[in-house]
C-alpha positions as semicolon CSV with decimal commas, in nm:
position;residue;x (nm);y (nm);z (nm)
1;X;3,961;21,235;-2,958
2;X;3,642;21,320;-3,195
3;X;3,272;21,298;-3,066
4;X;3,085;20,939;-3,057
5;X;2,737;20,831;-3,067
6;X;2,727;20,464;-2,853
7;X;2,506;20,209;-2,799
8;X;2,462;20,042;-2,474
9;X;2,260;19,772;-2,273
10;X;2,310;19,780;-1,862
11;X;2,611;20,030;-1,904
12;X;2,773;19,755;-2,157
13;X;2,878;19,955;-2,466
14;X;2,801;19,697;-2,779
15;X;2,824;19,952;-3,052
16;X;2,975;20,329;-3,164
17;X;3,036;20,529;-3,410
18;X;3,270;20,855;-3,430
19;X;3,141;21,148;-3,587
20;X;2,797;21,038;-3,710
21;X;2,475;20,811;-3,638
22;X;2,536;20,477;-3,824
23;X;2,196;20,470;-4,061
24;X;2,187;20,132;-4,014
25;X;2,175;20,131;-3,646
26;X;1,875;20,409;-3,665
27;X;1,620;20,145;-3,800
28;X;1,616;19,994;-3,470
29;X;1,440;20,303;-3,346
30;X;1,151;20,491;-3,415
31;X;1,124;20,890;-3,406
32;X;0,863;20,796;-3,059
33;X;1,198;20,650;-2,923
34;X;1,379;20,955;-2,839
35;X;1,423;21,152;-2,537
36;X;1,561;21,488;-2,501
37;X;1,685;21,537;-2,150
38;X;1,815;21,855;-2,051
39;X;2,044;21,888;-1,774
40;X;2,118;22,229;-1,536
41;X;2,398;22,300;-1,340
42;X;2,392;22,474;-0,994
43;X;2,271;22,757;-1,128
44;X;1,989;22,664;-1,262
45;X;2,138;22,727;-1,623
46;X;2,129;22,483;-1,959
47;X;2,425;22,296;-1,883
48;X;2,321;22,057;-2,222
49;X;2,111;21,842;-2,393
50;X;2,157;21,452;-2,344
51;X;2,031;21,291;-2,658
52;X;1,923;20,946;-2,652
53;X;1,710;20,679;-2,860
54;X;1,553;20,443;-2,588
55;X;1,350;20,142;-2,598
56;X;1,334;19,769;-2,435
57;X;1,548;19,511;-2,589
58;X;1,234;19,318;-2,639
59;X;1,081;19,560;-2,918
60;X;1,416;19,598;-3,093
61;X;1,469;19,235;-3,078
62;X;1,094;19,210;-3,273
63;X;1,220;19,479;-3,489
64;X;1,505;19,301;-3,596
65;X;1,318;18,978;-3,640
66;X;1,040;19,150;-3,839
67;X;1,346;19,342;-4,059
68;X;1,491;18,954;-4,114
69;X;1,796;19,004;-3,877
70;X;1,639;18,717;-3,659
71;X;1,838;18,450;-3,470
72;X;1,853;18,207;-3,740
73;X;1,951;18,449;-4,001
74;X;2,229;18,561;-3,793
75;X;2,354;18,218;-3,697
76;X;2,368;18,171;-4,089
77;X;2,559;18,501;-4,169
78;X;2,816;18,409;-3,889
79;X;2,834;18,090;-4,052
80;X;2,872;18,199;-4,386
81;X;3,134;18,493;-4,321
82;X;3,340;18,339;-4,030
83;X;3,370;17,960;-4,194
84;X;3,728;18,020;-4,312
85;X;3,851;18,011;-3,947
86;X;3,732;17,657;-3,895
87;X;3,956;17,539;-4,169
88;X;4,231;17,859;-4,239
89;X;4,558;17,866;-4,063
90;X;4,648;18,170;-3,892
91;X;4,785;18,331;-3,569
92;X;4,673;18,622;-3,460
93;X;4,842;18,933;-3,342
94;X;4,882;18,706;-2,964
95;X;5,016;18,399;-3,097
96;X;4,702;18,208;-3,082
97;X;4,672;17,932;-3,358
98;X;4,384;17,787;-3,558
99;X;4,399;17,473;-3,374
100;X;4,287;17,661;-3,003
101;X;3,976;17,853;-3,169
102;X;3,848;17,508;-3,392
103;X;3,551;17,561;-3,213
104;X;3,485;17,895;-3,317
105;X;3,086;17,865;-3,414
106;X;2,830;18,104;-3,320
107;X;2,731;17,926;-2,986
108;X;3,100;17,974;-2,848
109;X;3,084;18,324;-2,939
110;X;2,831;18,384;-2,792
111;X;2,915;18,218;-2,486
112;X;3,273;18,402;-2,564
113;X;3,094;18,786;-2,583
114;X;2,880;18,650;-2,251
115;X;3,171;18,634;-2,034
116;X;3,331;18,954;-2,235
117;X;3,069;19,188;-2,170
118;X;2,978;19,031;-1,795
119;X;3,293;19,080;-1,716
120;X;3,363;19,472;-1,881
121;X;3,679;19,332;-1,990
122;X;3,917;19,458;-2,261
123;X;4,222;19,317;-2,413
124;X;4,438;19,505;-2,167
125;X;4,268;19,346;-1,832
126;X;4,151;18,989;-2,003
127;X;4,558;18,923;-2,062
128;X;4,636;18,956;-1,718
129;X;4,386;18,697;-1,633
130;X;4,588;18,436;-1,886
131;X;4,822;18,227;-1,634
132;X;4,996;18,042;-1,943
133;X;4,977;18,201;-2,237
134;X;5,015;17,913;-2,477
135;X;4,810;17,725;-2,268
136;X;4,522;17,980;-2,162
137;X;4,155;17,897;-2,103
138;X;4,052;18,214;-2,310
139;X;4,146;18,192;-2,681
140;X;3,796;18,280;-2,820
141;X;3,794;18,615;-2,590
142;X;4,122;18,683;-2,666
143;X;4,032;18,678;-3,041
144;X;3,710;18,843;-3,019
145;X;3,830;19,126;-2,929
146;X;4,224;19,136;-3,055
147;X;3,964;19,161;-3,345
148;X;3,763;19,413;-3,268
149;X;4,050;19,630;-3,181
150;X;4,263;19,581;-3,465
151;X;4,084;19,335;-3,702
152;X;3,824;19,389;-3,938
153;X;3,555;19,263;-3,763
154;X;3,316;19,374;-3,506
155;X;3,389;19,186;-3,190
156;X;3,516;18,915;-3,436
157;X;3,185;18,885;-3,625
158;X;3,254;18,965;-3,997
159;X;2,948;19,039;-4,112
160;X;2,732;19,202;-4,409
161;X;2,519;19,404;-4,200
162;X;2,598;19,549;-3,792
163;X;2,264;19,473;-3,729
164;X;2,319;19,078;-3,744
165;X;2,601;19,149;-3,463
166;X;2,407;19,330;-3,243
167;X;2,060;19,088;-3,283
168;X;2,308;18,821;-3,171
169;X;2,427;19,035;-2,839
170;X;2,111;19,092;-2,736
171;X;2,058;18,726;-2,677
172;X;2,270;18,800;-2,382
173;X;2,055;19,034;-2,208
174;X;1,707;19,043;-2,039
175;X;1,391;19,138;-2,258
176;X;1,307;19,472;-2,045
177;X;1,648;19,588;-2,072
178;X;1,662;19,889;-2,232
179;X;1,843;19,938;-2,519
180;X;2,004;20,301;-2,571
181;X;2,162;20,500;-2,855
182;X;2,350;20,823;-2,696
183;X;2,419;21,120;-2,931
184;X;2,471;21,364;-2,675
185;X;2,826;21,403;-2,767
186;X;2,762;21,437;-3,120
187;X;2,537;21,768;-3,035
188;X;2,742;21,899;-2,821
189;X;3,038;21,888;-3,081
190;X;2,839;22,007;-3,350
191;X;2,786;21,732;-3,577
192;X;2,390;21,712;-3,475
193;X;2,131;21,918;-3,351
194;X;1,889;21,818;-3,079
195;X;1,600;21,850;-3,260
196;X;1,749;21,662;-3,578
197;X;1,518;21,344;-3,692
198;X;1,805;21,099;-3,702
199;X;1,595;20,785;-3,715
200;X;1,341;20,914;-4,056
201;X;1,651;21,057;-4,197
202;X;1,833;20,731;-4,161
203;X;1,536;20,570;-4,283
204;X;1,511;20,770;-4,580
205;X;1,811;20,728;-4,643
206;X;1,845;20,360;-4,644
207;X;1,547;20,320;-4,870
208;X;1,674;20,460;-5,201
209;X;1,967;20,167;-5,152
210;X;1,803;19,887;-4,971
211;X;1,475;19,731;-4,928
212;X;1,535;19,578;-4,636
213;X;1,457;19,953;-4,469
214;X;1,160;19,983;-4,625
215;X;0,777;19,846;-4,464
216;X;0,664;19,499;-4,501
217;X;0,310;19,535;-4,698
218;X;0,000;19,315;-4,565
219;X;-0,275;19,285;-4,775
220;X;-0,572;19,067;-4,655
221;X;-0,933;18,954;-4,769
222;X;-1,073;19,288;-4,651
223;X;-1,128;19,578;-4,492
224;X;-1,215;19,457;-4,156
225;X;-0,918;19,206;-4,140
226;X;-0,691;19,529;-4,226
227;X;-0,867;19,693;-3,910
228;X;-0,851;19,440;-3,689
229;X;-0,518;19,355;-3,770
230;X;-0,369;19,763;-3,766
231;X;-0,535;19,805;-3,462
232;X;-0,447;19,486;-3,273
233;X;-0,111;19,527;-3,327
234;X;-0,117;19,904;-3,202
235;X;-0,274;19,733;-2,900
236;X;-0,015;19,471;-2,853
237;X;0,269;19,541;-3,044
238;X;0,279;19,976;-3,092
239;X;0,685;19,977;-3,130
240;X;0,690;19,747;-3,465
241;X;0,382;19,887;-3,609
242;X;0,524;20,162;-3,820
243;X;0,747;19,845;-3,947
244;X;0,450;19,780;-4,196
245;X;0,220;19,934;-4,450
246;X;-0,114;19,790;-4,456
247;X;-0,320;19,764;-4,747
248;X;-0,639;20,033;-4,745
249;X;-0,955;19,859;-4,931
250;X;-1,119;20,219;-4,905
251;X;-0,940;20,350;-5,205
252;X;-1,178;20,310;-5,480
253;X;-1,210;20,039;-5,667
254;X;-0,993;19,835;-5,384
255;X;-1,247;19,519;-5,329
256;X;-1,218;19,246;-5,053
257;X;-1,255;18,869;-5,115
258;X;-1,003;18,562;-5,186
259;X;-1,059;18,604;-5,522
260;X;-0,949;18,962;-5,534
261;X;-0,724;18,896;-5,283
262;X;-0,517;18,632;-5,537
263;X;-0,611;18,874;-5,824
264;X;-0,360;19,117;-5,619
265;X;-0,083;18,873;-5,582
266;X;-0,114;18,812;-5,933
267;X;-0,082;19,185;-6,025
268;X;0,259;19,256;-5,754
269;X;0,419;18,951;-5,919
270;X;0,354;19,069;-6,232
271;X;0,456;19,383;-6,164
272;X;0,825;19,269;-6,014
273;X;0,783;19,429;-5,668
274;X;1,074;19,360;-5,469
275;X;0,891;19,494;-5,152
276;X;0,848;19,220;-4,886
277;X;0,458;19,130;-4,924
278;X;0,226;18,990;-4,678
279;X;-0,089;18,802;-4,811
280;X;-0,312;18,686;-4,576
281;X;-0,613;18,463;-4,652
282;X;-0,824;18,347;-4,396
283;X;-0,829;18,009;-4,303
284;X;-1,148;17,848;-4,466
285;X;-1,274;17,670;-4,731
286;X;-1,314;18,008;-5,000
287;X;-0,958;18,113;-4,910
288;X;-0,802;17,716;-4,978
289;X;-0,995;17,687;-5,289
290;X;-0,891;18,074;-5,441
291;X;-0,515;17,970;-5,294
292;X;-0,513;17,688;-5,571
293;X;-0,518;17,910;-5,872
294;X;-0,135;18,066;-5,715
295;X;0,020;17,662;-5,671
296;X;0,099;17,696;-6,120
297;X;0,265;18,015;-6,057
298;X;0,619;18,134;-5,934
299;X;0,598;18,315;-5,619
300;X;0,919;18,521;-5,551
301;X;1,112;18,490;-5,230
302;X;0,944;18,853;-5,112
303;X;0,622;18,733;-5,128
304;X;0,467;18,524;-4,893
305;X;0,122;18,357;-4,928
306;X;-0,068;18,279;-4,547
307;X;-0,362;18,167;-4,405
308;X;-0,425;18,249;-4,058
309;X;-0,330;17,964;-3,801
310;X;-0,526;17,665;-3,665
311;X;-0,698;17,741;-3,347
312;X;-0,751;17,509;-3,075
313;X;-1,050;17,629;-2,964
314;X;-1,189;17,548;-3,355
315;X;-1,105;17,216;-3,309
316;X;-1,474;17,121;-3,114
317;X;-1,659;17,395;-3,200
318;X;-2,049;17,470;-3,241
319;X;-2,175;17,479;-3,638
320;X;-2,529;17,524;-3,739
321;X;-2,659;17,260;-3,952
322;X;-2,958;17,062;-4,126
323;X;-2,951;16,808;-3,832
324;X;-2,890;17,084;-3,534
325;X;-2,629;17,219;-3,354
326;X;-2,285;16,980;-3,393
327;X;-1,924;17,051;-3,230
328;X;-1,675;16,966;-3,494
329;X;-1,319;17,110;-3,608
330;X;-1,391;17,424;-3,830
331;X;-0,999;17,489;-3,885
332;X;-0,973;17,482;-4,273
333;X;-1,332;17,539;-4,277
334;X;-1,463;17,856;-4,173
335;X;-1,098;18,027;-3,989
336;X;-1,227;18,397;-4,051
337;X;-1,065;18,651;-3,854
338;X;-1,339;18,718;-3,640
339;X;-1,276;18,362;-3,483
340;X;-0,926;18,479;-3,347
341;X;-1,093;18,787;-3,124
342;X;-1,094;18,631;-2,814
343;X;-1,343;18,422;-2,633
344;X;-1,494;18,722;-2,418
345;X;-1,575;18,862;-2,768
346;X;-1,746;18,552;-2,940
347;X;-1,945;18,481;-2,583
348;X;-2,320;18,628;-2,635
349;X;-2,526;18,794;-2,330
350;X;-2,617;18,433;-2,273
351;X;-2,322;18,304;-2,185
352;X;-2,346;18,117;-2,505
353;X;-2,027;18,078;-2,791
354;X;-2,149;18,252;-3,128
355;X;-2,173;17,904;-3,349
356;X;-2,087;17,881;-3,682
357;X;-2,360;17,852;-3,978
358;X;-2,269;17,598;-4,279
359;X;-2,305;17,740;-4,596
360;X;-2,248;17,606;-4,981
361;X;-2,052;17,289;-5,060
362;X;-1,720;17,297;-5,240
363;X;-1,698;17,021;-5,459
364;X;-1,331;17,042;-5,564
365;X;-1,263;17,014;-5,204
366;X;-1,558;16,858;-5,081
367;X;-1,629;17,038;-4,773
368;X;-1,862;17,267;-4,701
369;X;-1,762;17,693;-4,617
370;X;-1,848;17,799;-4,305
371;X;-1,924;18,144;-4,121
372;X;-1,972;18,310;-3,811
373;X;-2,327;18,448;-3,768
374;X;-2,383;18,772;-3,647
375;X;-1,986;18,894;-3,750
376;X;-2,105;19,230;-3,780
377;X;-2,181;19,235;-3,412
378;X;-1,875;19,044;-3,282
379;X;-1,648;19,311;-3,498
380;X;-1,822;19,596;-3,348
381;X;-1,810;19,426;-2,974
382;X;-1,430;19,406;-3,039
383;X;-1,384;19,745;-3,180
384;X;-1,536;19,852;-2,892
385;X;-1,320;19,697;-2,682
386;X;-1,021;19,843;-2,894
387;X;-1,175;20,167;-2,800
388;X;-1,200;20,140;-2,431
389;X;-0,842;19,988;-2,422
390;X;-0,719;20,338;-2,577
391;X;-0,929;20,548;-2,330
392;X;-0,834;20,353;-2,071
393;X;-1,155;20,232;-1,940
394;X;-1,071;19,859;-1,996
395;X;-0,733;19,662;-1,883
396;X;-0,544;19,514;-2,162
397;X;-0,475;19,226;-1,962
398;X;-0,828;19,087;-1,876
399;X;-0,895;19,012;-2,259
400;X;-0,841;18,663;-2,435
401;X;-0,571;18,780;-2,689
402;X;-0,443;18,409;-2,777
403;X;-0,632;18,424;-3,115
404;X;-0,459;18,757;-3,223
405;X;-0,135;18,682;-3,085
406;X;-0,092;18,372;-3,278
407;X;-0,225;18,565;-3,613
408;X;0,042;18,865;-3,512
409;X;0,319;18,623;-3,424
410;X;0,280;18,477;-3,796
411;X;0,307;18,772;-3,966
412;X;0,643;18,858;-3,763
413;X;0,742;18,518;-3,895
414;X;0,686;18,523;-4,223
415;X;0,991;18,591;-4,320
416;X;1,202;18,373;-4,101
């Protein structure tokens, strides 16, 4: 019968594959994924090794999105690769005609794979459940998976890439489901050893053919943003950091500013990069002004030029001035990343918000750039904090993390 690695959510099998790992599949995981069981029988001897790649379907569902196998993608390739059946006449191997599946879009399958994977159902069982035949309630079903059994699709989803099928399964489950590749059987019959990196080697793999596999870069302003950002997201988001390479400004000769910052665009569009690039620019009046020099050029599809979001709690907040101490809407005028750290961070001993302190007028955009005072503190408060998290003497969830969430949640965007 051959050995199988599977996939499965809640006991639901949505994927296999006999003989070998599909590398495709393996950039789900990460090598922190896997756990090595090993089971004993009665007397207390290795019985085996159970194999398995686990995490929650929330984190692969991120991983997907951040990889561009999100929701929207997915309805498109669907779209794109199962149009023909909306318009091409056919019966399949049942008898079931074009006109009974004319509403074959991506909602009804997945509404059609809901009740097919609810109810563990297989062509076998789901025809004894038709009480007419050329009049049955179940014609997507019964295509899905006459298709999957002896089509050329995967649960009749013809698709480019397995992992646009399986991001649009997992709509169908809960986000702490986990998610679990088994190899076990694939050890035991030799094709794999226990030990065997399956996930790096699949990576590797998949790099020398497609860039899709390889890390998003993010390059930023500076240093500090790089920290914050690396660091935040090990905080919040550990299982799709290794999904990205961050730029290091402490290489030498690496400088931080929006000038440099669009000097480095310049040079990976020059230079015909066809990794996916991240350029963040803060969101204030230096980073709008250096932006305009990129509007004459051609930015390529893999590139994507940001600022970090508006912030509601910038939009009556307290500047320094000639005339005192104002509340007014800084977004667009001094959005540096320090403003995103959270409330409890930008909160002095006082009980007082850290205000913002004007500084030169633009004249092209006449508005003035603002900035933080005392930045060096806030960054170190919030390091600190970072640090505590990670030893465990502060709770994760009594921090304000809107700022960073919304800065995070852009960057898993970007490429939607």
């Amino acid at each position: 019968m051959g050995s199988y690695a599977t996939i499965t959510v809640n006991g639901s099998e949505i994927y296999s594959s006999k003989s070998f790992v599909e590398p495709e599949a393996m950039t789900l995981f990460r090598e922190t994924d896997k756990k090595i069981e090993y089971v004993f029988d009665e007397d207390n001897d290795l019985e085996y090794a159970k194999c398995r790649y686990i995490n929650k379907i929330k984190n692969i569902k991120l991983r997907l999105d951040i990889m561009g196998f999100n929701l929207k993608n997915t309805e498109k390739e669907f779209i794109s690769n199962n149009e023909y059946k909306y318009s091409r006449t056919f019966k399949s191997p049942d008898g079931i005609n074009d006109e009974e599946l004319s509403g074959y879009s991506f909602k009804a399958w997945l509404v059609a794979m809901d009740y097919i994977i609810f109810n563990k159902l297989d062509i076998y069982n789901l025809k004894d459940k038709l009480c007419n035949f050329e009049r049955n309630d179940y014609p997507i079903e019964t295509y899905i998976l006459g298709e999957h059994f002896d089509g050329e699709s995967y649960f009749g989803f013809i698709s480019s890439d397995i992992r646009f099928v399986i991001r649009g399964i997992l709509e169908l489950f809960d986000e702490e489901d986990e998610f679990i590749l088994d190899y076990t059987d694939l050890v035991n019959g030799g094709y794999y050893d226990e030990f065997d990196q399956l996930c790096n080697q699949s990576i590797d793999y998949l790099s020398n053919s497609s860039l899709t596999n390889q890390k998003t870069i993010i390059i930023t302003e500076g240093s500090s943003d790089i920290g914050i950002i690396k660091r935040t997201m090990k905080a919040l988001y550990p299982d799709v950091l290794d999904y990205y390479s961050f730029m290091d400004f402490n290489t030498p000769k690496a400088a931080g500013s929006a000038s440099s910052l669009v000097n480095y665009i310049k040079g990976f569009i020059g230079s015909g990069i066809n990794n996916k690039v991240i350029a963040l620019f803060d969101n204030d009046t230096a980073a709008i002004d250096a932006t305009k020099k990129l509007k004459s050029l051609s930015i390529p599809d893999n590139i994507k030029i940001l600022h970090f979001p508006e912030l509601d709690i910038a939009k009556d907040y307290p500047t320094l001035g000639p005339t005192g101490t104002i509340k007014t809407n800084i977004n667009g005028l001094a959005g540096s990343i320090e403003l995103y750290l959270g409330i409890d961070i930008l909160i002095d001993n006082q009980k007082n918000i850290t205000p913002i302190q004007w500084k030169g007028f633009n004249a092209s955009l006449n508005q003035y750039q603002g900035e933080l005072i005392n930045k060096e503190k806030i960054m170190q408060k919030y390091f600190k904090l970072l640090d505590d998290i990670e030893k465990g003497d502060f709770k994760k969830s009594d921090h304000d993390w809107s700022g960073m969430k919304k800065v995070l949640e852009l960057i898993f965007k970007a490429f939607d």
